[in-house]
Structure formats: structure tokens, C-alpha cells
C-alpha positions in Angstrom: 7.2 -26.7 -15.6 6.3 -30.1 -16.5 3.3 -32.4 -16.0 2.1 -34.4 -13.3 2.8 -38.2 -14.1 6.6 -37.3 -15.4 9.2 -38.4 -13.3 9.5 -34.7 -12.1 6.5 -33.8 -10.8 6.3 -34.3 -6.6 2.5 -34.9 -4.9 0.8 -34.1 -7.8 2.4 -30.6 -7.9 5.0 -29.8 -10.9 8.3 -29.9 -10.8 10.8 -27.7 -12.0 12.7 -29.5 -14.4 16.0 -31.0 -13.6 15.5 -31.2 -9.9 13.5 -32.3 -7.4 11.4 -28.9 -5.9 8.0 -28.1 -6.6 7.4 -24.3 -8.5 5.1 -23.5 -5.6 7.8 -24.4 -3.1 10.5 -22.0 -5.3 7.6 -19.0 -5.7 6.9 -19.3 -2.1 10.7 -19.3 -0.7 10.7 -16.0 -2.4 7.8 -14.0 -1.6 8.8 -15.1 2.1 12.1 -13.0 1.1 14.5 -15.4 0.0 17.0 -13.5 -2.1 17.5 -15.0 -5.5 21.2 -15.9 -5.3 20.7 -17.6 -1.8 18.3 -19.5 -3.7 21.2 -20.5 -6.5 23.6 -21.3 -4.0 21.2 -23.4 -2.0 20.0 -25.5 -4.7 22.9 -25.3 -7.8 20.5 -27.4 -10.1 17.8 -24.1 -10.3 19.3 -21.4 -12.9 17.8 -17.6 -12.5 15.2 -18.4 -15.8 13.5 -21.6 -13.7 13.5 -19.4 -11.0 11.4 -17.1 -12.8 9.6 -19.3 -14.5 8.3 -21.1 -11.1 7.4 -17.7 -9.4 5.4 -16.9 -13.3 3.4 -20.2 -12.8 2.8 -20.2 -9.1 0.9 -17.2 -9.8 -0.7 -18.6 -13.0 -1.6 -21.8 -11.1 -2.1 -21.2 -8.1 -2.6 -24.0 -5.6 -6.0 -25.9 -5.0 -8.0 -26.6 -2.0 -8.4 -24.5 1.5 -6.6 -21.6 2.2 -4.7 -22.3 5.0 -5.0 -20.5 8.0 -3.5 -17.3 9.4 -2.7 -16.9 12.7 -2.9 -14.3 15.3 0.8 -12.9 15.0 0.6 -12.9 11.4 -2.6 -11.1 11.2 -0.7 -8.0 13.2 2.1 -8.3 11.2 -0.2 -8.3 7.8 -2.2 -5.4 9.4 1.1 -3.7 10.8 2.6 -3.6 7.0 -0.4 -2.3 5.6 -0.7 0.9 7.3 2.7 2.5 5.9 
């Protein structure tokens, strides 16, 4: 990941280097249940190790301020997956 202040870091946020996505947004397209190879084909810059790499420092950094707010629906699905 690189530092905020080098051409590729976006709001602040780092970037994975070489392209234009945040490490957050990569960590997060996956624990929403993106598949890994969709994610290669979707974005041919990102290589498995950055991929890795972004989910490693999403969870070693994570992001500041408010958590954001869960809904109704996703409170019963939380609950719902919880109960197996």
C-alpha cells in the first residue's frame, strides 16, 4: 500500500499500487463475496498478492470515523446467519 500524498492514494485513503482503487474498497468487495478471480478479471491491473495484501491492511488499518449505520434488513440477516 502506499502513502497518502503519492499520486496513488484516493481521499486520503491508500491506494493499491499501480491502479486507481483504494485497499478498503478491494477488502470490502470481498468480504461482501466477491470471488477473487471476478475481482482479476474486473480490474486486470490488481494481481492475487495486492489482492491479499489490501484485505491484510484493511484489517490492520481499519477505517476512521463513525460506523456507519445498519439497517433493519441487515440486522435480520446479521441475526439470521448467526443462529446456524
Amino acid at each position: 500500500m502506499r502513502k497518502p500524498g503519492v499520486p496513488h492514494a484516493r481521499f486520503g485513503d491508500e491506494g493499491v499500487p499501480g491502479t486507481r482503487i483504494r485497499g478498503h474498497d478491494i477488502a470490502d468487495m470481498v468480504a461482501n463475496g466477491d470471488a477473487i478471480p471476478d475481482l482479476l478479471e474486473a480490474y486486470p491491473a490488481l494481481t492475487k498478492d495486492k489482492i491479499e495484501s489490501a484485505i491484510i491492511y484493511a484489517s490492520a488499518y481499519p477505517r476512521r470515523g463513525r460506523p456507519r449505520k445498519v439497517s433493519g434488513w441487515e440486522k435480520k440477516k446479521l441475526l439470521s446467519s448467526t443462529k446456524n
